[in-house]
C-alpha positions as CSV (number, residue, x, y, z in Angstrom):
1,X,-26.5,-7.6,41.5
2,X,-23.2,-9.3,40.3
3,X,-25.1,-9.8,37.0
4,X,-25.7,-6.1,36.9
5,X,-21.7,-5.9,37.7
6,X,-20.7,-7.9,35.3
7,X,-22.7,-6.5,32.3
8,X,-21.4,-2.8,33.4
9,X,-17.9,-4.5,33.8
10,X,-18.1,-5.9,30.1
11,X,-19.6,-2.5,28.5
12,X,-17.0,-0.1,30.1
13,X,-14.1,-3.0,28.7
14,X,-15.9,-3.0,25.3
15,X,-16.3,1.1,25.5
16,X,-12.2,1.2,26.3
17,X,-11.6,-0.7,23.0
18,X,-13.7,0.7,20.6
19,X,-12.3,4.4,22.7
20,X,-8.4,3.1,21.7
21,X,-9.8,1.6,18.3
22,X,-10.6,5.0,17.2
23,X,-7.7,6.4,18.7
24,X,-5.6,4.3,16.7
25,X,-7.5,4.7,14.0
26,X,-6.9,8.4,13.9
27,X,-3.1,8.0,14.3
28,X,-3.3,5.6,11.7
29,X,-5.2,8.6,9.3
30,X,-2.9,11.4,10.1
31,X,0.0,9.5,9.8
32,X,-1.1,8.8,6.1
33,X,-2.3,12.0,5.4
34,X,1.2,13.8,6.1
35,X,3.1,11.1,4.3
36,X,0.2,12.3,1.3
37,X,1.1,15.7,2.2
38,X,4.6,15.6,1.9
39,X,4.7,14.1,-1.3
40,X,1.9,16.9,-3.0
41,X,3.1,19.9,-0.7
42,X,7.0,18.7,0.1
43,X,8.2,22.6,0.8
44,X,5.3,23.3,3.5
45,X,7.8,20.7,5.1
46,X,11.0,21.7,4.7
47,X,12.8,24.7,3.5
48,X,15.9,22.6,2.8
49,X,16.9,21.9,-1.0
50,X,17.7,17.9,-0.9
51,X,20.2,18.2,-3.3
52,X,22.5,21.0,-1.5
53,X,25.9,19.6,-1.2
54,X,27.9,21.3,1.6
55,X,30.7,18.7,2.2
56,X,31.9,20.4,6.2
57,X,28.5,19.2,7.1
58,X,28.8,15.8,5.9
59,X,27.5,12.6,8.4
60,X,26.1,15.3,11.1
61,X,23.7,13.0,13.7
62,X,20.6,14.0,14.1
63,X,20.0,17.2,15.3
64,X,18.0,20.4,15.3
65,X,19.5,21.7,12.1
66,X,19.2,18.5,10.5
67,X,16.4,16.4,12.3
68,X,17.6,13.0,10.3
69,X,21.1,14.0,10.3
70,X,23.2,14.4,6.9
71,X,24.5,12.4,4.5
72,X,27.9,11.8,3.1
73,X,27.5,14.3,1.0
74,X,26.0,16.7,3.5
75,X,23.1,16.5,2.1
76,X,19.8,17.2,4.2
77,X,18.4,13.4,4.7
78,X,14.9,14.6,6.3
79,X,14.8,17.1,3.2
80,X,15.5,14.2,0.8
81,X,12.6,11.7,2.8
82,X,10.0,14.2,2.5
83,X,11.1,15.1,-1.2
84,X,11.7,11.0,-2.2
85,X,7.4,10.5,-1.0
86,X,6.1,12.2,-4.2
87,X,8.0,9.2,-5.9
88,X,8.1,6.5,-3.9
89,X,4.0,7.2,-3.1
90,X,3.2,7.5,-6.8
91,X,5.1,4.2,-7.5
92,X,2.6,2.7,-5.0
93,X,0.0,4.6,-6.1
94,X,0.4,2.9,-9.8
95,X,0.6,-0.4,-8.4
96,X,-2.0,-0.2,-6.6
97,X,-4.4,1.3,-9.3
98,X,-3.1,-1.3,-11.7
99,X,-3.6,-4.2,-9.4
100,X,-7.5,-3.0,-8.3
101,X,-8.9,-2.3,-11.7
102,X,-7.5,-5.0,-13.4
103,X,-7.7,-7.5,-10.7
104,X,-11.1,-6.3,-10.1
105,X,-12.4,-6.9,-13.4
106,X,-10.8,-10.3,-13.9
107,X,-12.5,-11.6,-10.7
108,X,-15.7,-10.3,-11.3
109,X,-16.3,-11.5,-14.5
110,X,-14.6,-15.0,-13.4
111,X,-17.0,-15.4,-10.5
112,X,-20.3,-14.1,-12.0
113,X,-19.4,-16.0,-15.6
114,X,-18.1,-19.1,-14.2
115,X,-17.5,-21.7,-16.7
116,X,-14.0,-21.6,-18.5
117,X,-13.8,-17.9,-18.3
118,X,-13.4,-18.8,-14.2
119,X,-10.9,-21.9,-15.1
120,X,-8.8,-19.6,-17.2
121,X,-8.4,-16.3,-14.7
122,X,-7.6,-18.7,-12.1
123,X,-5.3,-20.7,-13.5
124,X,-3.3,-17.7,-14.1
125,X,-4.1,-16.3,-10.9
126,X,-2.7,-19.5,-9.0
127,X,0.2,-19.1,-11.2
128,X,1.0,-15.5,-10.4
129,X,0.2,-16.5,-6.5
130,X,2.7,-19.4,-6.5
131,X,5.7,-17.3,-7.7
132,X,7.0,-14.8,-4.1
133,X,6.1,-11.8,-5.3
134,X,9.6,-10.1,-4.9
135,X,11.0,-12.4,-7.6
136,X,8.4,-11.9,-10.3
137,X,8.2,-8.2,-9.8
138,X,12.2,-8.3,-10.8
139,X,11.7,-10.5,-13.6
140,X,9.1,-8.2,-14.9
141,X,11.3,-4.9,-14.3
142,X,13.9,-6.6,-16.2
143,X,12.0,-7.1,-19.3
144,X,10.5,-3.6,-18.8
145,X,13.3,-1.6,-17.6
146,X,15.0,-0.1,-14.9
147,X,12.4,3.2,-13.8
148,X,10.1,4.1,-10.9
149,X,7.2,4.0,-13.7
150,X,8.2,0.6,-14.0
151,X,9.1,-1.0,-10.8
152,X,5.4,0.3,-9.9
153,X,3.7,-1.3,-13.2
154,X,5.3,-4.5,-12.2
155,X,4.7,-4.3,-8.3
156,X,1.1,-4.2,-9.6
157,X,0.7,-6.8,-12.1
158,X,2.1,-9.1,-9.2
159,X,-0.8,-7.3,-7.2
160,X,-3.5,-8.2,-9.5
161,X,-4.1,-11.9,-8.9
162,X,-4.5,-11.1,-4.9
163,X,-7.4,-8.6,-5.7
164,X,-9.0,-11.3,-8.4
165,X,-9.3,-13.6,-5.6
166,X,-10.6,-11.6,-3.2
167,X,-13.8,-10.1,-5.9
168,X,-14.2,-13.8,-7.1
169,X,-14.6,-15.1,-3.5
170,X,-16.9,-12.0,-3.0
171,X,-18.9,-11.8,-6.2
172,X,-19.3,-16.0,-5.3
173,X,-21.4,-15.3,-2.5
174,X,-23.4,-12.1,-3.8
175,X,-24.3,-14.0,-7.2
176,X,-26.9,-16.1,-6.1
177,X,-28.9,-13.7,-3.7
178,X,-32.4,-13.3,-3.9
179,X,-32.1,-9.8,-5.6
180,X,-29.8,-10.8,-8.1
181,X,-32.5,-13.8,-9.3
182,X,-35.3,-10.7,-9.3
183,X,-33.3,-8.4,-11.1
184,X,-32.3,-11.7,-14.2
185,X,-36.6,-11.7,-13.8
186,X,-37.2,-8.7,-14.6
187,X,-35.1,-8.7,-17.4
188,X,-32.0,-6.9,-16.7
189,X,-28.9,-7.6,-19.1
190,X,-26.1,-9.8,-17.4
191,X,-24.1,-6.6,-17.4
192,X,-26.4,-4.1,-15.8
193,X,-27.4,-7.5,-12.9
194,X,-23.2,-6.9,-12.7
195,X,-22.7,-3.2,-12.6
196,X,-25.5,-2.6,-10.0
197,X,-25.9,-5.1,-8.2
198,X,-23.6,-7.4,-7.6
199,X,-20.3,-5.2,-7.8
200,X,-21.8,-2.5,-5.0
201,X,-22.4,-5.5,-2.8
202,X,-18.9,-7.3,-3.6
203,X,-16.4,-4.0,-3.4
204,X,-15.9,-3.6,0.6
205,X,-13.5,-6.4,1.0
206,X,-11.4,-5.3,-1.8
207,X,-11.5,-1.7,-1.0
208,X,-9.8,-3.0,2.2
209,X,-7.4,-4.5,0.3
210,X,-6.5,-1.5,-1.1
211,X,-5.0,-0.1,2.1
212,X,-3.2,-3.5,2.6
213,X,-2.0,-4.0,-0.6
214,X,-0.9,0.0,-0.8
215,X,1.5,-0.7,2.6
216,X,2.7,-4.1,0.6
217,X,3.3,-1.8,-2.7
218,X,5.2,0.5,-0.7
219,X,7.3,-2.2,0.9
220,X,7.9,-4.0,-2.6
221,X,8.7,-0.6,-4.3
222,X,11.1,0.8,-2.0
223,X,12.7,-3.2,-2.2
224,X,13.3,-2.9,-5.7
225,X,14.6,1.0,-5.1
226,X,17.4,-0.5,-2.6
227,X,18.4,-3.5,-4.9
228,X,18.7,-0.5,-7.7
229,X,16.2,-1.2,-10.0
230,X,14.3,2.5,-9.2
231,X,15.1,5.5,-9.7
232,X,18.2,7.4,-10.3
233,X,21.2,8.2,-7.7
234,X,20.5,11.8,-7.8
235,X,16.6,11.0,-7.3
236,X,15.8,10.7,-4.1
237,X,13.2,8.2,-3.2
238,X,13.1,6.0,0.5
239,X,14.6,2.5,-0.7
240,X,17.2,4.4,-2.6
241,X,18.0,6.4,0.5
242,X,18.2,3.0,2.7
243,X,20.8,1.6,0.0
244,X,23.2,4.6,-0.3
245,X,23.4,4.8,3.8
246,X,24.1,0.7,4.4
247,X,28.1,1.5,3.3
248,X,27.8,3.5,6.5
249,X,25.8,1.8,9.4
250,X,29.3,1.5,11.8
251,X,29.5,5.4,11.3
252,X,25.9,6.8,10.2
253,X,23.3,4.7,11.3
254,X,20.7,7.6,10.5
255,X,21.5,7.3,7.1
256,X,19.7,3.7,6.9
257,X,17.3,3.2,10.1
258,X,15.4,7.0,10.2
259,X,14.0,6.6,6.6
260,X,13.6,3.0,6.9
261,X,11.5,3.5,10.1
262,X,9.5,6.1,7.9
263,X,8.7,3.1,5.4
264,X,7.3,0.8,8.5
265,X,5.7,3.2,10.3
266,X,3.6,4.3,6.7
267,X,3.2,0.7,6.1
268,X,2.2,-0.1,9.3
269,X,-0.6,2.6,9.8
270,X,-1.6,0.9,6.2
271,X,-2.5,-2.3,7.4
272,X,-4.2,-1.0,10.3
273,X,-6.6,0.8,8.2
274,X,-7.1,-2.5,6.3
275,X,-7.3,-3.6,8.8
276,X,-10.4,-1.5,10.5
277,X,-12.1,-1.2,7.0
278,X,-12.4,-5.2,6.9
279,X,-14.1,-5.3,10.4
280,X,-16.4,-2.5,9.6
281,X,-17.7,-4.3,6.3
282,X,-18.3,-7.5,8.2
């Protein structure tokens, strides 16, 4: 009987957590997907134009009217976060895509070749991994140029060497399974063993890195935004927002901590979506 208890005791535990797993899942989802949406669909939003200047309604708080308060220019500052998503998302979006592909590619041809193609990627690799990321994205914008387009091609060439270590680790363990050896027998090119087999079996962990390294792109992005290597003043994108509103945090703190609570909360439901993908693969 206290068996019986105890098994019903640990199911209904188990049931509550996998209950507020998916619930948190969910949030997770729809907070994503109306961050998506206000970049694609911005006016469904807000009828506000973010770049209407009406200086008697300059550094309102928070209010109906103005639900993140106005700027010192009276601008609209929820207006201008839902309008800055389309660029700070597509900066991330760029990153991301040019750190998956790329990376991708380099690690799965390093851990199914081996040999000095292996020595070389990850020599590189280690190098890009043992310079903070934050420092050699700036070094790259400044050989590149100051631009969204290229704060995001440089947030993801610091990206790439994370997702060539995570395929290589991958491909590593999938390249000496028993299907892999039948497919060489039968004789199947290298490349086609590669394409379908090996890479379908190797992807899940670095599709979950895609959500984790998307919440990391987003946090390096709008970094380089406030330090003013992003867009332009009258563009308005989240790390940009953060930077003009610091001259007035005694006065305004809405200016600074309502779009900079926007960037953790996105980043945040991110990682928890990494997060859930990586324990669903294993």
């Amino acid at each position: 009987m206290t068996s019986l208890t105890q098994v019903t005791s640990n199911a209904g535990a188990r049931c509550k957590v996998g209950l507020a797993g998916n619930i948190g899942l969910g949030v997770a989802v729809l907070i994503v997907l109306v961050v998506v949406a206000w970049a694609i669909w911005p006016g469904l939003f807000t009828a506000t134009d973010p770049a209407a200047v009406d200086t008697a309604d300059r550094l309102q708080a928070p209010s109906g009217a103005h639900p993140f308060g106005t700027n010192q220019l009276g601008q609209d500052v929820y207006a201008r976060t839902v309008y800055a998503a389309s660029v700070t998302l597509s900066a991330a979006a760029l990153a991301v895509g040019l750190g998956f592909v790329v990376g991708s590619v380099l690690g799965l041809l390093a851990g199914y070749l081996r040999g000095w193609v292996d020595e070389v990627v990850m020599r590189i690799v280690d190098v890009f991994l043992s310079i903070p990321a934050i420092l050699l994205s700036i070094a790259i914008v400044a050989s590149l140029g100051f631009g969204i387009v290229e704060i995001g091609v440089a947030v993801g060439i610091t990206s790439m060497a994370t997702f060539a270590r995570v395929m290589r680790s991958s491909v590593l363990q999938n390249a000496q399974a028993v299907y892999v050896e039948a497919a060489l027998m039968s004789g199947a090119r290298w490349y086609t063993v590669l394409w379908r087999h090996i890479l379908p079996n190797s992807i899940t962990p670095v599709i979950s890195l895609i959500a984790l390294e998307f919440g990391v792109a987003l946090l390096a992005i709008s970094s380089l935004s406030f330090l003013g290597f992003g867009a332009p003043p009258d563009v308005p994108e989240w790390g940009a927002l953060i930077s003009a509103g610091r001259d007035y945090m005694a006065t305004a703190w809405w200016l600074t901590v309502l779009p900079g609570l926007v960037i953790a909360i996105v980043v945040l439901a991110a990682s928890y979506i990494s997060n859930r993908i990586a324990r669903a693969g294993k």
